[in-house]
C-alpha positions as CSV (number, residue, x, y, z in Angstrom):
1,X,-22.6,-8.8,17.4
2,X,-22.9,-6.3,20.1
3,X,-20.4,-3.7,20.8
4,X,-17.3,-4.4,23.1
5,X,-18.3,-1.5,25.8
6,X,-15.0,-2.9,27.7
7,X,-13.2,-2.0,24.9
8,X,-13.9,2.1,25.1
9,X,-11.7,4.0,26.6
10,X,-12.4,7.4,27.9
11,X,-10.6,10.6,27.5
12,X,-9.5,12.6,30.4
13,X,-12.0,15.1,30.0
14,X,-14.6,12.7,29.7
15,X,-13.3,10.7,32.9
16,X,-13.8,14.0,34.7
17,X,-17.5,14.3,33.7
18,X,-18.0,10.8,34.5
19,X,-17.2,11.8,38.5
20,X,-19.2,15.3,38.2
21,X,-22.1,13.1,37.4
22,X,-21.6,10.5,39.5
23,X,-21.5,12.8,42.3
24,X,-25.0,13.7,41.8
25,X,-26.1,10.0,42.5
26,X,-26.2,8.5,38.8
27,X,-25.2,5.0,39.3
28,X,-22.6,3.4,37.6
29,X,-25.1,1.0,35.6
30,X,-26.6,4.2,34.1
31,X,-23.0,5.9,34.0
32,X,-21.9,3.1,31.9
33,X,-25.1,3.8,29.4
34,X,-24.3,7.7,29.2
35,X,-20.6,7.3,27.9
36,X,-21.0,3.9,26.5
37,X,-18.3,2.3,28.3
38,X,-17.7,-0.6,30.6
39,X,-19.5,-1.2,34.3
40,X,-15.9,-1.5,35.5
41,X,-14.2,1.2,33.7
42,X,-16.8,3.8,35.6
43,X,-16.1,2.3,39.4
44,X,-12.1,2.6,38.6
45,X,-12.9,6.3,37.5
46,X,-15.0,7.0,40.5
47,X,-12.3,5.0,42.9
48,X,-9.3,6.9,41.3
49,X,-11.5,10.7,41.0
50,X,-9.1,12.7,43.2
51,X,-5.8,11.7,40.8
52,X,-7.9,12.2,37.7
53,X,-8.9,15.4,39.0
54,X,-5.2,16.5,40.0
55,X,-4.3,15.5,36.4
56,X,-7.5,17.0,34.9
57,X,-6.5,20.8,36.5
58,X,-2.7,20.0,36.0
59,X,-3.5,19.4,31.8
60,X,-4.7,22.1,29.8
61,X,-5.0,19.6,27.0
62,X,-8.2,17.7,28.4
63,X,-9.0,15.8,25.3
64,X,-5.7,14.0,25.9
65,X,-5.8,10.5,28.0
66,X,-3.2,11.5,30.0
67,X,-0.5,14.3,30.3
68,X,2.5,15.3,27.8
69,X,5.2,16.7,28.0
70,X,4.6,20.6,26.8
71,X,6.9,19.9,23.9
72,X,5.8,16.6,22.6
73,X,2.6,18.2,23.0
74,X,3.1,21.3,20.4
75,X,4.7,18.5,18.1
76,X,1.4,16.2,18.5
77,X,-0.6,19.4,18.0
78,X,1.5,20.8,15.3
79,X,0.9,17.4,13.1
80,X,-2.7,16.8,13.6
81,X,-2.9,20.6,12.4
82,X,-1.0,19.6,9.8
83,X,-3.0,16.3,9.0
84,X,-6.3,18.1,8.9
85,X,-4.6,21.1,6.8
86,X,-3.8,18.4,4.0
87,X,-7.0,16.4,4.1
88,X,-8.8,19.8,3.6
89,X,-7.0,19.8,0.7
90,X,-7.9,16.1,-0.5
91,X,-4.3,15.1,-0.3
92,X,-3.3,11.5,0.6
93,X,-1.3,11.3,4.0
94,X,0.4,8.1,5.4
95,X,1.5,7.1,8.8
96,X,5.6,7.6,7.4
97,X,4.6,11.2,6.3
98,X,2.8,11.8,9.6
99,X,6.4,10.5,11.2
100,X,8.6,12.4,9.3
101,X,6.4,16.0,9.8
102,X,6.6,15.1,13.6
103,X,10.4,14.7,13.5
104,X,11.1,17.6,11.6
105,X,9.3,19.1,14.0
106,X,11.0,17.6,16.9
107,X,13.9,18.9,15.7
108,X,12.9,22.5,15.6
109,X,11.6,22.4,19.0
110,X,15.2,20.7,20.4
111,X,13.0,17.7,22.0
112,X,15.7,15.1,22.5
113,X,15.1,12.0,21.7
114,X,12.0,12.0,19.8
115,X,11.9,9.2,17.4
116,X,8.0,9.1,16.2
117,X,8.0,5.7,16.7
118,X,5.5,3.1,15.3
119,X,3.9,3.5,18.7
120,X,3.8,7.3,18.8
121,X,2.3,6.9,15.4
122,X,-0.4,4.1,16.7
123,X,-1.0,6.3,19.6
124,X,-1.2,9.7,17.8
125,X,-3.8,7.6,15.1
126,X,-6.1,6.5,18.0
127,X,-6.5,10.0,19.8
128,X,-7.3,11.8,17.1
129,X,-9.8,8.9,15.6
130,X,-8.0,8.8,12.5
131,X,-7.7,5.3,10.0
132,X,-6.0,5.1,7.3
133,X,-7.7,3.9,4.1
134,X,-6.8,4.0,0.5
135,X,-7.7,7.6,-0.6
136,X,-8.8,6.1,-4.2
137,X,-11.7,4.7,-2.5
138,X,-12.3,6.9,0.6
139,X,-11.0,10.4,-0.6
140,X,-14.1,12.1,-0.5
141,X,-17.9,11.9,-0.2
142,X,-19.6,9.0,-1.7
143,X,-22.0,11.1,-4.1
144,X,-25.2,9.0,-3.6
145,X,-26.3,9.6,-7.0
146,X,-23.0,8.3,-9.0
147,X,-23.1,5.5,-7.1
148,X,-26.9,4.9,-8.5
149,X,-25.9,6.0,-11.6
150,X,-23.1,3.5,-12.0
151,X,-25.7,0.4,-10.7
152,X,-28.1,1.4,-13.3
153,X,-25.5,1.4,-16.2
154,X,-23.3,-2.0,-15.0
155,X,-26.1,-4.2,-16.5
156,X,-25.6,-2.9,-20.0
157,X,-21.9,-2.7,-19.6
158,X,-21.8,-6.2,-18.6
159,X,-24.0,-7.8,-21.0
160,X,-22.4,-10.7,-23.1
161,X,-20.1,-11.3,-19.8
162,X,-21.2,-14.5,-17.9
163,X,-20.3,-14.0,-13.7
164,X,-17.1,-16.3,-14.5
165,X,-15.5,-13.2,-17.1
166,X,-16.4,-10.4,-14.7
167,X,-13.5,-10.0,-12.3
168,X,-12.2,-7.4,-9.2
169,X,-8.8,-6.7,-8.4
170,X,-7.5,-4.7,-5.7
171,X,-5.1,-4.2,-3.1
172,X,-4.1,-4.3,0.2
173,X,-1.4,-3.8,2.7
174,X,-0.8,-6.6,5.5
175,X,1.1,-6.0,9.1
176,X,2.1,-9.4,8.8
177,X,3.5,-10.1,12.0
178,X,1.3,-8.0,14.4
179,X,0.1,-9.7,17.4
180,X,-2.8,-8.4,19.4
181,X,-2.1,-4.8,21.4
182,X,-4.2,-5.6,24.2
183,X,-3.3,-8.7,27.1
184,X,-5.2,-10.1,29.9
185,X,-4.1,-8.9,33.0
186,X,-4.0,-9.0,36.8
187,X,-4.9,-5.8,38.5
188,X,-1.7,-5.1,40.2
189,X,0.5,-6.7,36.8
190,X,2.2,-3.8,35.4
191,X,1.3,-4.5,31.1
192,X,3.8,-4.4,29.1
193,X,4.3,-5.3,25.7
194,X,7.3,-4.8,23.1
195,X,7.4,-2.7,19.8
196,X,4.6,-3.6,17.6
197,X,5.7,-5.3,14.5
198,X,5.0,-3.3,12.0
199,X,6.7,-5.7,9.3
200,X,4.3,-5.0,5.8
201,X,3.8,-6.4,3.0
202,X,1.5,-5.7,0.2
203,X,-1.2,-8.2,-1.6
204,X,-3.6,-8.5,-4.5
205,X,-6.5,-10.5,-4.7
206,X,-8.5,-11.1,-8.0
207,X,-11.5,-12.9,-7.7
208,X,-14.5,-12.9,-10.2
209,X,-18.1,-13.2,-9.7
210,X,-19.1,-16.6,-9.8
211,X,-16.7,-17.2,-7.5
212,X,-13.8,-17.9,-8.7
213,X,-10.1,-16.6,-6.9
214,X,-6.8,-16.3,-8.4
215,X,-3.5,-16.4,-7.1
216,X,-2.6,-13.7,-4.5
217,X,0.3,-11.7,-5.6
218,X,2.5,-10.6,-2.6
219,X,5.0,-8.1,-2.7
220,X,7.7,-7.7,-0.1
221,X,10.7,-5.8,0.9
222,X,13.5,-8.1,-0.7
223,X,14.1,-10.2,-3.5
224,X,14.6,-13.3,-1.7
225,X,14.1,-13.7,1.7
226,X,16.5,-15.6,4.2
227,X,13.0,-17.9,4.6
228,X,13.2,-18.7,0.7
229,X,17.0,-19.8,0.5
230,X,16.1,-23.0,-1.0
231,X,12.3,-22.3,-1.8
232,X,11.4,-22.6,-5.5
233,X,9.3,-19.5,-6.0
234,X,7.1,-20.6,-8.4
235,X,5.6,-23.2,-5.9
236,X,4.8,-20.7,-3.1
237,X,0.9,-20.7,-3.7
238,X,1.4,-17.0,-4.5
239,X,3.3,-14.6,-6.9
240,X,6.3,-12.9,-5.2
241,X,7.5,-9.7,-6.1
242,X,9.7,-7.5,-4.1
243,X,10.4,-3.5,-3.6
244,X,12.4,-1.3,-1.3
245,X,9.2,-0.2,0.4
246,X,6.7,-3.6,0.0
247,X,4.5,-1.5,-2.1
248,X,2.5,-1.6,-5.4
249,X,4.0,0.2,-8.4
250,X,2.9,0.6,-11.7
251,X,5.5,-1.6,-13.1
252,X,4.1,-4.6,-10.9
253,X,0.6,-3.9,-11.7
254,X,1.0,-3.6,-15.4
255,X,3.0,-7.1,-15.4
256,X,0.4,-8.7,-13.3
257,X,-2.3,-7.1,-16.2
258,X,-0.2,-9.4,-18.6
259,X,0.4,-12.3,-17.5
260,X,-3.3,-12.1,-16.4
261,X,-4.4,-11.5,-19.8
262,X,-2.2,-14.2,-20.9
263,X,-3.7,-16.6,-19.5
264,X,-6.9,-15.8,-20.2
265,X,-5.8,-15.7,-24.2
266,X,-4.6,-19.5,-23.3
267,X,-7.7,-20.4,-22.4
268,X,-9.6,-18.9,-25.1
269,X,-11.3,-16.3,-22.3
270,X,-12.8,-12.9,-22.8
271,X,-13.3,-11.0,-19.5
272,X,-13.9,-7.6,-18.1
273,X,-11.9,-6.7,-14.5
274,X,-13.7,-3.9,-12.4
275,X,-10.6,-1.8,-11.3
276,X,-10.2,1.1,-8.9
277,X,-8.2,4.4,-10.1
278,X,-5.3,4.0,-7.9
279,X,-2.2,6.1,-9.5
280,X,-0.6,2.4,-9.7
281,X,-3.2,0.8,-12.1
282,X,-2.1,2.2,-15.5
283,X,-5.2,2.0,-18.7
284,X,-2.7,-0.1,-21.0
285,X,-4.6,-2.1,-24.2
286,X,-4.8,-5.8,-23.8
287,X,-5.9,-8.7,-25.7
288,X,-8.3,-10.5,-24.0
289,X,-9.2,-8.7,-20.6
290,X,-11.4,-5.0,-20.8
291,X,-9.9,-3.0,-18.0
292,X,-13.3,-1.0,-15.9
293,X,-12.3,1.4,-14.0
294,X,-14.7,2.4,-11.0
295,X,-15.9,6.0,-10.7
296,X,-13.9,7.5,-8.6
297,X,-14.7,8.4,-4.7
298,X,-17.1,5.5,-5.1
299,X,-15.5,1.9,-4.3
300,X,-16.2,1.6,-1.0
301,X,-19.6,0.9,-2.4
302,X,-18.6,-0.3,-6.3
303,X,-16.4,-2.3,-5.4
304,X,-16.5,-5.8,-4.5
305,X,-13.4,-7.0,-2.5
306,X,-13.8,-3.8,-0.3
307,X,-17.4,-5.0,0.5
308,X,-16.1,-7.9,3.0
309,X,-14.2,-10.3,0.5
310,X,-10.9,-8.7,2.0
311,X,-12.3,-8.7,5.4
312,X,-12.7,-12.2,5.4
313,X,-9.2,-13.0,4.0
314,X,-7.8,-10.9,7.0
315,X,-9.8,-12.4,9.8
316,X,-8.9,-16.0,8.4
317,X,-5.4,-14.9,8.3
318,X,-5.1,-13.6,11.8
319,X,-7.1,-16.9,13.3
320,X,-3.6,-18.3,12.0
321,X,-1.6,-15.9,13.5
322,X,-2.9,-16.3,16.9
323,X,-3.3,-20.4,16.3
324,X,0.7,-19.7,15.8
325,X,1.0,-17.8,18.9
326,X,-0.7,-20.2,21.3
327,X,1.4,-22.7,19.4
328,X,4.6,-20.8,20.1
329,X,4.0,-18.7,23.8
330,X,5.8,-21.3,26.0
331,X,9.2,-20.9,24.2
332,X,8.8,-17.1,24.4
333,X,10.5,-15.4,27.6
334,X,9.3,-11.5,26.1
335,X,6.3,-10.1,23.5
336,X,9.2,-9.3,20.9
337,X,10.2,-13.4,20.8
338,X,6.8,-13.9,19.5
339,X,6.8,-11.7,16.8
340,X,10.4,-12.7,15.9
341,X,9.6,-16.2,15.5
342,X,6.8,-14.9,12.4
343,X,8.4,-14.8,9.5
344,X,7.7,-14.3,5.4
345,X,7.9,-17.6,5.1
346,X,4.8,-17.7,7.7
347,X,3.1,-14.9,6.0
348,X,2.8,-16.6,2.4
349,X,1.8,-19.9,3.9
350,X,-1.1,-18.4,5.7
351,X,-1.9,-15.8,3.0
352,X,-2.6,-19.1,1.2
353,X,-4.6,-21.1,3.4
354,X,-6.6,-17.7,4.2
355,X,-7.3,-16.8,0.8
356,X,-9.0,-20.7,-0.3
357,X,-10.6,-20.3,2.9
358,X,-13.0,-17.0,1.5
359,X,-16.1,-18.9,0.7
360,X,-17.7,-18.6,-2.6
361,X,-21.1,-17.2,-1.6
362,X,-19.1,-14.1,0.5
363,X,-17.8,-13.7,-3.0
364,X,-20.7,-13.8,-4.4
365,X,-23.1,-11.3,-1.9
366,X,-20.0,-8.8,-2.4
367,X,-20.4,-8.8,-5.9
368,X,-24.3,-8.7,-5.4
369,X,-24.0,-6.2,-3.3
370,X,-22.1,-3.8,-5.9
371,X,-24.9,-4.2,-8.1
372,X,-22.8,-6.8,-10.7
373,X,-24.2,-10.2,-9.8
374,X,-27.7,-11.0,-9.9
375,X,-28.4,-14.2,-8.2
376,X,-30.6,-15.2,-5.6
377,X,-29.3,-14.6,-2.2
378,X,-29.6,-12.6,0.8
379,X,-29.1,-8.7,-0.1
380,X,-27.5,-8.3,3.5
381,X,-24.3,-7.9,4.1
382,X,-22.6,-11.7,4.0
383,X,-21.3,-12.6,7.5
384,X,-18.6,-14.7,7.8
385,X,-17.7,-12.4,10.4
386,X,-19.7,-13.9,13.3
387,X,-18.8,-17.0,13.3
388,X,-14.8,-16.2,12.0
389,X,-15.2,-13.5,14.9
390,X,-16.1,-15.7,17.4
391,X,-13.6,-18.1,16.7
392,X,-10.7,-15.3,16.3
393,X,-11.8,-14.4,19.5
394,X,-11.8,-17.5,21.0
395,X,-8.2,-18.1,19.8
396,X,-7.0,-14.7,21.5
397,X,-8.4,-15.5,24.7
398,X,-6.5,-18.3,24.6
399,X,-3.7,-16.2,24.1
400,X,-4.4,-14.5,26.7
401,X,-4.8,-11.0,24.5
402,X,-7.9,-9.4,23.6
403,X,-9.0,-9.0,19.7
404,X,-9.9,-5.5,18.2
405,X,-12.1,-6.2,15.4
406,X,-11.9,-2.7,14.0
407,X,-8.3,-2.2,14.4
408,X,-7.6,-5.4,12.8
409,X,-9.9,-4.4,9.9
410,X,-8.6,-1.0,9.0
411,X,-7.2,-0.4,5.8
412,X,-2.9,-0.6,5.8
413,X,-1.1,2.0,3.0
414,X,0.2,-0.3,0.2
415,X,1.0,2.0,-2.6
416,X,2.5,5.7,-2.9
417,X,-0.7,7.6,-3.9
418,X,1.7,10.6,-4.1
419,X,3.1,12.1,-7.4
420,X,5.6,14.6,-7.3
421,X,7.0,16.7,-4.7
422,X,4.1,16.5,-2.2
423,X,6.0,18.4,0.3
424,X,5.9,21.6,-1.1
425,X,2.9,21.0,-2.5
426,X,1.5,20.7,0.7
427,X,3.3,23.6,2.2
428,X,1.8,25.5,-0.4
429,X,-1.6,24.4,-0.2
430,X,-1.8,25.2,3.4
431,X,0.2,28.6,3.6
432,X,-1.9,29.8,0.3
């Protein structure tokens, strides 16, 4: 599919270098082409050039969008300097840590009522580009040759395994009731929204390579949710665990390992289950089930449910949210009604549906694609994106919101990568 130009938006400096050029007769067509950007985006730049301007000489900050408050602006500045200062040093940040270093911060600057919100946090992330994936499979650069390396010794590692005993498992965090940040609008509406929801919870998919999917474990903030008062857990359609902070620990993972194991000693089943090195996966001895662990800095390429098996769940999952919303819109009075009428209850129900909806050949071309399978299909990437695109879109039209493919698609913290105290660690690693 093409890129969205609509959906770029430009920074103030960038606005300003839009009207220097346009002042020396580039059309806005061609305009449009330089800054890869929307027709109509250009002509409301060139309209509104003696504001930006103002603005432009007023902000010494011109990467910005728009102007700060001095303040808030050496707390924004102190952070990202922060941020980079700690990925430098390969150490995992998340969007609470980055919310807690802005608040100190905050605080030592007297800047009333600075709360680093969820929406200073989504804000701060989009300036500065920044996405937060899992480090274990991100954290640094993808050495080509490992990746080779590992292809070329999989085949002897797996032989004896048929595609049915070769599984994946992995993880994954889930804004569960997050409705689309963008709305249709008139030109003179002022847009508002509400707080996003940033209700998480944390899921893992296991799927092997013939095909072959396993329940979806999903772990949440409490034990039993007000949804569940007369539910029988054990016939949710997934496992339900629960934590203070929705996340994946070690003591979950290594129960799941069991009972997974189990099951395969009921049914008589050897299998081997490509793992990633996350600090929650402990290497524990079991029965019938070989734990592989990936090499590490590599699984963005090694492994298979990061290779669009994931990415389908989520885009079958949010074509239920927004089904839901259309559903729901009339008895909503404010953006925050919407959101409150999503619940866990919701959340498991579609994580199910979603998750049988992930078609057995995507399944398969990820595991392909990792070098595990090899069948006869298409080497390309599988798409079940187009069409599931399309259709998503579709829905949020109907919505009358606008869907961000990439946003939606980003990776969501869902374990504490960090191990000990990080905070002085981190002081120390960027003072020394």
């Amino acid at each position: 599919m093409c890129a969205d130009k609509s959906r770029i938006v430009l920074t103030l400096e960038e606005r300003r270098k839009v009207i220097v050029e346009s002042e020396k007769g580039i059309s806005a067509r061609k305009l449009s082409e330089i800054f890869k950007c929307g027709r109509t985006q250009v002509n409301n730049i060139i309209k509104n050039k003696g504001e930006i301007l103002k603005e432009w000489e007023e902000n010494k900050h011109h990467g910005m969008k728009r102007k700060r408050d001095s303040k808030c602006g050496e707390v924004n500045d102190f952070v990202y300097e922060w941020f980079k200062c700690a990925r430098a040093k390969k150490l995992p940040v998340s969007g609470p840590m980055l919310q807690e270093k802005a608040r100190q911060k905050a605080k030592e600057l007297n800047v009333d009522n600075f709360v680093a919100s969820n929406g200073w946090l989504e804000c701060f992330r989009k300036r500065h580009n920044i996405s937060f994936r899992k480090v274990c499979g991100e954290g640094g650069d993808v050495s080509a040759k490992d990746v080779d390396d590992w292809k070329n010794r999989l085949p002897s590692i797996l032989a004896g395994y048929e595609p049915r005993d070769v599984y994946n498992v992995d993880e994954t965090g889930l804004f569960y009731r997050t409705i689309p940040s963008k709305s249709l609008t008139t030109q003179k509406e002022n847009c508002k929204g509400g707080k996003l929801a940033k209700d998480r919870v944390t899921l893992l998919f296991c799927c092997n390579a013939a095909g072959e999917k396993e329940t979806p474990l999903m772990i949440g903030k409490s034990q039993r949710p007000r949804c569940f008062k007369n539910a029988d857990l054990n016939t949710l359609g997934v496992t339900w665990c629960a934590n203070k902070k929705a996340w994946m620990t070690s003591a979950i993972f290594e129960q799941w390992l069991k009972e997974f194991d189990s099951k395969m000693r009921r049914r008589n089943r050897n299998v081997i289950l490509l793992l990633d090195n996350a600090p929650c996966h402990p290497e524990i001895s079991l029965s019938n089930v070989k734990l592989l662990f990936l090499p590490p800095n590599t699984t963005s390429h090694t492994q298979p449910l990061d290779q669009g098996i994931i990415q389908s769940f989520k885009l079958q999952y949010r074509k239920r949210v927004l089904r839901s919303l259309v559903a729901r819109m009339d008895d909503a009075e404010r953006v925050s009604d919407l959101t409150k009428m999503l619940n866990v209850g919701d959340a498991v129900s579609w994580t199910k549906s979603a998750w049988n909806e992930v078609k057995l050949e995507t399944i398969q071309k990820c595991f392909k694609r990792c070098g595990v399978l090899n069948i006869n299909c298409e080497d390309v990437m599988p798409q079940p994106h187009s069409e599931e695109l399309e259709e998503v879109e579709t829905l949020a039209k109907a919505a009358g919101t606008a869907f961000d493919a990439d946003a939606e698609m980003e990776e969501v913290p869902c374990f504490d990568d960090l191990e000990g105290d990080w905070e002085t660690r981190l002081q120390d690693d960027c003072q020394g």
